[in-house]
C-alpha positions as CSV (number, residue, x, y, z in Angstrom):
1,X,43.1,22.6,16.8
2,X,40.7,20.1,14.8
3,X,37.6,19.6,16.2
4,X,36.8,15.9,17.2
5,X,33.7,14.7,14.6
6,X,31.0,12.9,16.3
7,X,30.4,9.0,14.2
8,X,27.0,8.5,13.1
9,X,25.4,5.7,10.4
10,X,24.0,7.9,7.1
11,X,24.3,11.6,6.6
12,X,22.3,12.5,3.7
13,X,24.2,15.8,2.5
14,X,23.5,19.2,0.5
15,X,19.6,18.5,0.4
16,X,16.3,20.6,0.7
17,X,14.1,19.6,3.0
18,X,10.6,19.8,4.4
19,X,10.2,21.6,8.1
20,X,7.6,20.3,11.1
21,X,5.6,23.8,9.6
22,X,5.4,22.6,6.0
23,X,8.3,25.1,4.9
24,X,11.4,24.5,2.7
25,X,15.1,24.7,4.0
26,X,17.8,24.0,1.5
27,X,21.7,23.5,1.4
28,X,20.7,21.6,4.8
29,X,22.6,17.8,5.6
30,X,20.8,14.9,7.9
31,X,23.0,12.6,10.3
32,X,21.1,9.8,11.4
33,X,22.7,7.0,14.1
34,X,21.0,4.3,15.4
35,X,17.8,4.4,13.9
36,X,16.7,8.0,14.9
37,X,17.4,11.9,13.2
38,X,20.4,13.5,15.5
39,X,21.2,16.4,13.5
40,X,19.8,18.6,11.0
41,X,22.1,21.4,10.1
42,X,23.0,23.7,6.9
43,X,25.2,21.4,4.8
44,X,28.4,23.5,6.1
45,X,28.3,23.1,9.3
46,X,27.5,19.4,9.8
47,X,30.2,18.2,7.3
48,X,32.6,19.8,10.3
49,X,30.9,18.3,13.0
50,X,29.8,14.5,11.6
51,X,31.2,11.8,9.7
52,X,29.7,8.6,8.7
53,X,29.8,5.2,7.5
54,X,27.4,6.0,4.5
55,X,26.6,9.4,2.4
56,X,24.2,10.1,0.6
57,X,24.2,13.0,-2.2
58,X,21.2,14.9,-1.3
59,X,21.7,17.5,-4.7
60,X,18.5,18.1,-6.3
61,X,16.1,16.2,-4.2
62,X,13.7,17.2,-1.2
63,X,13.9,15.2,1.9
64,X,10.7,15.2,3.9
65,X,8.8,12.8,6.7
66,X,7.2,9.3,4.5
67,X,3.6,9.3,3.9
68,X,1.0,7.4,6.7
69,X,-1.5,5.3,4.6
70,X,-4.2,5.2,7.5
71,X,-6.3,2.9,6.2
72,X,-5.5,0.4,3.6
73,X,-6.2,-3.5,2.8
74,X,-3.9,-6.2,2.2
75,X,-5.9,-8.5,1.7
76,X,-7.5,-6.6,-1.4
77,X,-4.8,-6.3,-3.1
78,X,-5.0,-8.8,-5.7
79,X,-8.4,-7.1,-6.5
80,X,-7.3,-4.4,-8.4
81,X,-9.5,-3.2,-11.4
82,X,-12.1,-5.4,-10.3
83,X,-14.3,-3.2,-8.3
84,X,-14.6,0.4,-10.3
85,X,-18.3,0.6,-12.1
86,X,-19.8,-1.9,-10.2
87,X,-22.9,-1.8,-8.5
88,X,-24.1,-1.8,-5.1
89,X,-23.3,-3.4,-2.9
90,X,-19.4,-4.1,-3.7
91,X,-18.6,-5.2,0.2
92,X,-20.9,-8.1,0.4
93,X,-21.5,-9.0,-3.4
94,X,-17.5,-9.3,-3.9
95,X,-14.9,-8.0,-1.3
96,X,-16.3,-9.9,1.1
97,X,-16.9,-13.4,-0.8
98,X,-13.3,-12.8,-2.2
99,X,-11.2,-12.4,0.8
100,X,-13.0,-15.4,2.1
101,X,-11.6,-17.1,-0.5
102,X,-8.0,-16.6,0.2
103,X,-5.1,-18.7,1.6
104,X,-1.4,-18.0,3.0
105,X,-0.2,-18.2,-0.3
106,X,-2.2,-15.4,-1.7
107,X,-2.3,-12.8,1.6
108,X,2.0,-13.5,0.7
109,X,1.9,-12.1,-2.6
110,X,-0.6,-9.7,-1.7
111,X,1.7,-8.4,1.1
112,X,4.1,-8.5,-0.9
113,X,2.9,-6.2,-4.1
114,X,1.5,-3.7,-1.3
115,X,4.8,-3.2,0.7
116,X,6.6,-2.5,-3.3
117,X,3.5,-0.2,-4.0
118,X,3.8,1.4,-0.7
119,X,7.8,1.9,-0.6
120,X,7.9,3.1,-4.2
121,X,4.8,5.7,-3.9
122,X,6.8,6.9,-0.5
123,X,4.6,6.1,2.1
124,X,6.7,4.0,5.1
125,X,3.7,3.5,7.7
126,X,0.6,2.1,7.3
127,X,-2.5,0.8,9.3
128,X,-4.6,-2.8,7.9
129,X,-8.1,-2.2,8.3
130,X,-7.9,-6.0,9.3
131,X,-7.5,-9.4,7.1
132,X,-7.3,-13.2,7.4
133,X,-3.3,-14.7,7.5
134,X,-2.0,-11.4,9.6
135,X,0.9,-13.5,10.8
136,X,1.6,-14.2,7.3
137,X,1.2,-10.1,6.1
138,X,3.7,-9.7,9.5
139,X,6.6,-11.7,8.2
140,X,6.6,-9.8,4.5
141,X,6.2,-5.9,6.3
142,X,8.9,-7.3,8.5
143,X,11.3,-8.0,5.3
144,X,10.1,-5.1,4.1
145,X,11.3,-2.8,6.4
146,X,8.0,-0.8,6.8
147,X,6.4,0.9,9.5
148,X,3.0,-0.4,10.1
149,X,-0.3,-1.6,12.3
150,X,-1.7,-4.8,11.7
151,X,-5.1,-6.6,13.0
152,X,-7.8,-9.1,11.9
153,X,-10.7,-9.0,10.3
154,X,-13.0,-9.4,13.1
155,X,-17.0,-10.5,12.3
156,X,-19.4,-12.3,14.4
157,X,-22.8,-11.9,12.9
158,X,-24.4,-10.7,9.3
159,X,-24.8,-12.1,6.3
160,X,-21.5,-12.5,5.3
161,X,-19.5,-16.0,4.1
162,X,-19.0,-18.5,7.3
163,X,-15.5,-18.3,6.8
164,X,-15.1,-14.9,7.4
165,X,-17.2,-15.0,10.8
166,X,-16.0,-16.4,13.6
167,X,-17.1,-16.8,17.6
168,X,-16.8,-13.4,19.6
169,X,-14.2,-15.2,21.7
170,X,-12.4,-16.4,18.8
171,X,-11.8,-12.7,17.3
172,X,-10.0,-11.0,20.2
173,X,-7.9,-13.9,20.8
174,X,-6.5,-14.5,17.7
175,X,-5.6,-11.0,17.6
176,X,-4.3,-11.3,20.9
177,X,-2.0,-13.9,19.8
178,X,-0.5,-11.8,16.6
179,X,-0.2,-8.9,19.0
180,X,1.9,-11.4,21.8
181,X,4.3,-11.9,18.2
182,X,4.6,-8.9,16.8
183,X,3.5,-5.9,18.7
184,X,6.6,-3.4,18.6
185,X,8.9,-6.8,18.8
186,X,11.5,-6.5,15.6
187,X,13.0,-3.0,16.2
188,X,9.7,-1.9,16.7
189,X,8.5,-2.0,13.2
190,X,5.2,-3.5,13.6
191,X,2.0,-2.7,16.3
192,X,-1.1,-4.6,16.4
193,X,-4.2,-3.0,16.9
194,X,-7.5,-4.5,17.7
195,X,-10.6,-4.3,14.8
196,X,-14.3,-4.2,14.2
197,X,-15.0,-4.6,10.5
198,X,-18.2,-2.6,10.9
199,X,-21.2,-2.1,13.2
200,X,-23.2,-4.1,11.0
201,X,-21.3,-7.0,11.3
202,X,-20.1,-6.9,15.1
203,X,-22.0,-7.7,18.1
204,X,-22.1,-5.4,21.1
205,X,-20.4,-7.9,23.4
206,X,-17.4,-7.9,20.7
207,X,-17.7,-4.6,20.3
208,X,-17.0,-4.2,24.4
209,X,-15.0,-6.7,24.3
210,X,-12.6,-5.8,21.4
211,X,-12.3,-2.0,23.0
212,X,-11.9,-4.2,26.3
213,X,-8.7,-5.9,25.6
214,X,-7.2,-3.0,23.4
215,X,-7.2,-0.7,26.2
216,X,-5.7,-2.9,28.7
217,X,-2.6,-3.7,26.4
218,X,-2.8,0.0,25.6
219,X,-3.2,-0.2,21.9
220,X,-5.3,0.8,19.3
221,X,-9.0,0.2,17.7
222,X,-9.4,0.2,14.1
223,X,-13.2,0.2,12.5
224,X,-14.9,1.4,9.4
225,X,-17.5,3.9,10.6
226,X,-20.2,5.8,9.0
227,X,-18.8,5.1,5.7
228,X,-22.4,3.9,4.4
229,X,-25.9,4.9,4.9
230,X,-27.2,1.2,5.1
231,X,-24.7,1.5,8.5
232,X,-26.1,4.4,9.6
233,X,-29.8,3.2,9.0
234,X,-28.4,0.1,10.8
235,X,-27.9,2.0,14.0
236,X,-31.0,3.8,14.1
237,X,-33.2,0.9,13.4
238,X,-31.5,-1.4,16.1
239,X,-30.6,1.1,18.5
240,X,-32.1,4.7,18.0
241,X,-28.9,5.9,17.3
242,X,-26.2,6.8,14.6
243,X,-22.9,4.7,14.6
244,X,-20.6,6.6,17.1
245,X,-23.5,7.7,19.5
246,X,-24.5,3.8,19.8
247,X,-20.6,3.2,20.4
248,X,-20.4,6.3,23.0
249,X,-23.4,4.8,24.9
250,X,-21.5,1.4,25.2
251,X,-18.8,3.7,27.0
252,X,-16.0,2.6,24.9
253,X,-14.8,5.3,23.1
254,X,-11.0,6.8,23.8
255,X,-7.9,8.0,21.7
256,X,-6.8,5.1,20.5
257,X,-10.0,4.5,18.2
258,X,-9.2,5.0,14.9
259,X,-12.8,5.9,12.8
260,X,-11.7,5.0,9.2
261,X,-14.2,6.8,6.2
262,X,-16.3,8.9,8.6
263,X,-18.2,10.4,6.0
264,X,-22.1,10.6,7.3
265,X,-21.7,12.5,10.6
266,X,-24.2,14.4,12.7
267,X,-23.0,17.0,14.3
268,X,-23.5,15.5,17.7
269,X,-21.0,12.5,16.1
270,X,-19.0,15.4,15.4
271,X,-19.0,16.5,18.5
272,X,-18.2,13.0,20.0
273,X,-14.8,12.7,17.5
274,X,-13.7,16.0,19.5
275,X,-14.9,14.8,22.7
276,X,-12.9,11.5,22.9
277,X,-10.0,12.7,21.0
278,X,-10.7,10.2,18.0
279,X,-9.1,9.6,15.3
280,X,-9.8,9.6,11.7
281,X,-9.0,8.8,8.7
282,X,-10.7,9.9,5.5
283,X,-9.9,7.7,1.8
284,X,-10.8,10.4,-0.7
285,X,-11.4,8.2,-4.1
286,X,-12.9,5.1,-2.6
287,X,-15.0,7.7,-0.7
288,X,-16.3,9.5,-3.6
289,X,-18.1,6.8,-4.6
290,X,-20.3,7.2,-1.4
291,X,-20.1,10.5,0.2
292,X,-18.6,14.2,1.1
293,X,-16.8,14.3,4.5
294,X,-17.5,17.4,6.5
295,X,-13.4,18.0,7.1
296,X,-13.6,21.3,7.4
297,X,-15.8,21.5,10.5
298,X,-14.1,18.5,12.2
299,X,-10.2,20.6,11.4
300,X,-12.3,23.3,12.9
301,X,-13.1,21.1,16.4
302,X,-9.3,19.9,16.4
303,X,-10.4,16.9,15.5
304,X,-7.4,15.0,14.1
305,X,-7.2,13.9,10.6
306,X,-5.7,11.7,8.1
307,X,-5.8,10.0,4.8
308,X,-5.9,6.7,3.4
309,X,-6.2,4.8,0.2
310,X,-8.2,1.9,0.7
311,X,-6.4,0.1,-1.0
312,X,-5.6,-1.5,-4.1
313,X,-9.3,-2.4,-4.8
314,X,-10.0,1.1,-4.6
315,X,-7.7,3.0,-7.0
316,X,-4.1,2.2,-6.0
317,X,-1.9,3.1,-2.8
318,X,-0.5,6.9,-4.1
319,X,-1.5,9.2,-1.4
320,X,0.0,12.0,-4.0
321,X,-3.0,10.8,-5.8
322,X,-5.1,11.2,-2.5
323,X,-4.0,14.4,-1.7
324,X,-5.1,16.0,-5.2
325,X,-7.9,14.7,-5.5
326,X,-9.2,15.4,-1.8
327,X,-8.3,19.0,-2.3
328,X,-10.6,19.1,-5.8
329,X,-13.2,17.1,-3.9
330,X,-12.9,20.1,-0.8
331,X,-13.0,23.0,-3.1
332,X,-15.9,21.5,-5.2
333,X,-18.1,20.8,-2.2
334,X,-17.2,23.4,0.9
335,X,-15.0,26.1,-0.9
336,X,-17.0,27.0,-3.6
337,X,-20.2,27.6,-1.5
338,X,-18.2,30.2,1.1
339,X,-16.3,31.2,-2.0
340,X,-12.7,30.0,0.1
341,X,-10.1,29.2,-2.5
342,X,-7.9,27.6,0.5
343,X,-10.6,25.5,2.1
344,X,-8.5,22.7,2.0
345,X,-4.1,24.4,1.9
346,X,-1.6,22.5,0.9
347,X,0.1,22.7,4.2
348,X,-3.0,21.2,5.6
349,X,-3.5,18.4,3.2
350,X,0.6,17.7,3.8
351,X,-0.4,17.5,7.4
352,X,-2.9,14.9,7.3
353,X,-0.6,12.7,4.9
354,X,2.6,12.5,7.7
355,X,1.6,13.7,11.0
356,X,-2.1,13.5,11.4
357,X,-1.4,9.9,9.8
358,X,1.2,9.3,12.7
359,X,-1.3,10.8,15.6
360,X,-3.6,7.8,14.0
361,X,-1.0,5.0,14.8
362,X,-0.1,6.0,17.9
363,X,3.4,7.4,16.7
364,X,3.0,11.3,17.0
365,X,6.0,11.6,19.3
366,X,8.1,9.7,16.9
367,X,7.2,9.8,13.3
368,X,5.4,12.3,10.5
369,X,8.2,15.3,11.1
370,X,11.9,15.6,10.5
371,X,12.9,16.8,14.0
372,X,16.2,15.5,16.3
373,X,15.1,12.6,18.2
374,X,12.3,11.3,16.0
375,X,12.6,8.3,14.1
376,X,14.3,8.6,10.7
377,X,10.8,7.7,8.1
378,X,11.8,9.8,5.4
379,X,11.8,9.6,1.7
380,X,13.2,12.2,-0.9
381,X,12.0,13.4,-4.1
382,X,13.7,14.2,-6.9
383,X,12.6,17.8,-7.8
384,X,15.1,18.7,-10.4
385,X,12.4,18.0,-13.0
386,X,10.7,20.1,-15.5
387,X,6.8,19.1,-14.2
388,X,8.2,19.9,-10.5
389,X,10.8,22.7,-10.9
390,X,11.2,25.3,-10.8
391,X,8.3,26.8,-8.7
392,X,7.2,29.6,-7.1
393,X,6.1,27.7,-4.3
394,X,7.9,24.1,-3.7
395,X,4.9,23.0,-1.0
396,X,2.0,23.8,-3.1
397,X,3.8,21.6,-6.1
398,X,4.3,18.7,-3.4
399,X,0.4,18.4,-3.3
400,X,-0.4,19.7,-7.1
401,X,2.3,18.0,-9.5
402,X,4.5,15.3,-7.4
403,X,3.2,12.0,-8.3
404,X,4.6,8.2,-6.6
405,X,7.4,8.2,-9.4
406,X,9.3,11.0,-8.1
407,X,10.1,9.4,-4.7
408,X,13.3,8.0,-5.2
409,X,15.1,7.1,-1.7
410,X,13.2,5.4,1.4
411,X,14.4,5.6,4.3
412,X,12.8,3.8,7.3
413,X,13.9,3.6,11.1
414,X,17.0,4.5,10.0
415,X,17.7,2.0,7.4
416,X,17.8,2.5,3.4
417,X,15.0,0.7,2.0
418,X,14.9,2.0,-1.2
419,X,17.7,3.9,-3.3
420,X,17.4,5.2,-6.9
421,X,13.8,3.8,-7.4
422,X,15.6,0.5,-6.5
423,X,13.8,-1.9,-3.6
424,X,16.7,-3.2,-1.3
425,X,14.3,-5.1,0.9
426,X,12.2,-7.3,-1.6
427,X,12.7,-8.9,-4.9
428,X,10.7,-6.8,-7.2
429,X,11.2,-8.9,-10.7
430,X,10.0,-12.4,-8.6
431,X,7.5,-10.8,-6.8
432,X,6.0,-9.2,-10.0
433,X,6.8,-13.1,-12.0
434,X,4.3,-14.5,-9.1
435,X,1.8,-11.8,-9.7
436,X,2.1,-12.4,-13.7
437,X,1.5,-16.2,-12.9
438,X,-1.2,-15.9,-10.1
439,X,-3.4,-13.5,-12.8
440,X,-2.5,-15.7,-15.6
441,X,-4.3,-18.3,-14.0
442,X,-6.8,-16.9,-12.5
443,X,-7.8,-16.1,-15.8
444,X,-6.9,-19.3,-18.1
């Protein structure tokens, strides 16, 4: 008697693929229907027990969960090249007169050229560390197909340019406006989180009142923290403490905050990350320019950790690249001096780039594993080449040799966004025509 095959939307057939515990399976086959993962079975069995509408050859690439960028810029991403070897102080002496400067029409195209950097470099979520024309940056992700978290830039004091400071009033409602438009509307794509650029340039009745509003609507809290040691210095002048023991005193500290850099911790800010259950996120080139985390110890707390590129301005938006070079940066600075070759695994770093990035945007019970049930954000590699494969170990050359061009499907809430190194979603010859013209005149 035939058994009766159950209909699903994409089965991606004969692959390897990358388990919750960082190990490889091959000869294994993917259904997915309606946006989620409903099986995950050796390549045998599921061809007798699903059919589907669309089927994907799976030979010769590894399918594993897409990468979480956990803190990255739109708005900076027309800056690229402009920022590396320059002095002190980069935020205020050009990022921040520059994004000042820009108008719908620019946050578009820079949308745009970070959703095709993002989808063909594999990573299919993302949080904004906050910009000007969100609505704008909603409507591209959106086309897109990406998974991500937007918010505003939010400022209300400093010496920073007027029209990147508004009232305190005026920078929780306009995010409350984007997150009434877009907050998991649109098959869920899209959250909105709430934002403090930094504690230099937030007052503490913003502060209060940002963390305020986001836990009523239950969402999230983006800010840079102790990236800098003029922040830090900030604190202690003003307040007679360091950043997150000022921000604990103001008693709004939760889950939901993410802490983006984190770099200069005590260990009673340590011990306050633990604490709270906060999250964050470290961005391993743009922070070599400034400081050392201390990941180890916080891993050690159960502290949750993940990574982030910065952006554009700040070396590109590969967390491959990320990865390698925050294992160097570990090795050089923690393993070396308690002679620990694996101060920093593979597994671990693997970790931080798809779960510990999906604990930070409030999508841990969805996202950053392939598991039945979870959302369907994966992307596969193509490993049958001679700088991959083969290896002794398939993880460890995922973090020491795979680099953005091998990722060559994307796969988002269920739906193929990229196939072949091909973009379905956007139009990467106009896009890249508008860039061409936009730097062509910039610098006629």
């Amino acid at each position: 008697m035939s058994i009766q095959k159950q209909t699903c939307d994409l089965i991606i057939q004969n692959c390897s693929i990358l388990t919750k515990d960082y190990t490889i399976l091959e000869n294994q086959s993917i259904a997915i229907c309606e946006g989620k993962i409903v099986a995950i079975e050796d390549a045998f069995t599921l061809a007798n027990t699903y059919t589907a509408s669309s089927i994907r050859d799976g030979a010769h690439k590894l399918y594993m969960p897409g990468l979480v960028d956990a803190h990255m810029h739109t708005n900076q991403q027309l800056l690229r090249g402009r920022i590396i070897d320059e002095l002190p102080m980069i935020w205020t002496r050009i990022m921040l007169p520059y994004e000042s400067s820009l108008t719908s029409d620019t946050v578009e195209l820079s949308a745009q050229l970070a959703a095709l950097e993002m989808i063909k470099s594999g990573t299919t979520a993302f949080a904004d560390a906050g910009g000007s024309f969100m609505d704008t940056a909603a409507t591209v992700y959106l086309q897109s197909g990406l998974r991500g978290v937007l918010t505003y830039s939010t400022i209300d004091q400093g010496n920073v340019p007027d029209t990147m400071k508004t009232s305190t009033k005026e920078a929780t409602r306009r995010t409350k406006v984007l997150y009434d438009a877009y907050h998991l509307k649109n098959d869920g794509l899209l959250q909105v989180f709430f934002s403090l650029r930094s504690i230099l340039s937030c007052s503490p009745e913003l502060i209060q009142e940002t963390f305020g509003i986001a836990s009523e609507l239950d969402t999230g809290v983006h800010a840079h923290m102790n990236e800098y040691g003029n922040e830090v210095n900030y604190c202690l002048e003003h307040f007679k403490m360091r950043p997150l023991e000022y921000l604990e005193s103001l008693g709004v500290l939760g889950p939901h905050f993410l802490s983006a850099h984190s770099l200069m911790l005590s260990e009673a800010e340590k011990s306050i990350l633990a604490q709270y259950n906060i999250k964050v996120a470290h961005c391993p080139f743009s922070n070599c320019g400034k400081a050392v985390p201390p990941t180890p110890s916080l891993l050690e707390k159960g502290i949750t950790v993940a990574l982030g590129t910065d952006g554009t301005a700040h070396g590109g938006m590969s967390l491959w690249n990320e990865m390698k070079i925050f294992r160097s940066v570990m090795n050089v600075t923690h393993g070396i001096q308690t002679s620990n070759p694996v101060i920093m695994p593979a597994k671990t770093l693997l970790h931080m780039a798809t779960q510990g990035g999906s604990e930070a945007i409030k999508q841990s019970h969805h996202t950053g594993q392939l598991t039945v049930g979870y959302k369907a954000d994966l992307i596969g590699i193509n490993i049958d080449q001679p700088h991959l494969y083969p290896t002794h170990n398939l993880v460890n050359t995922l973090v020491e040799s795979v680099n953005a061009n091998d990722v060559v499907d994307m796969i988002v809430n269920g739906k193929l966004i990229m196939k072949d190194r091909h973009v379905l979603t956007l139009d990467e010859e106009r896009i890249l025509y508008h860039a061409k013209k936009y730097f062509s005149a910039l610098n006629s």
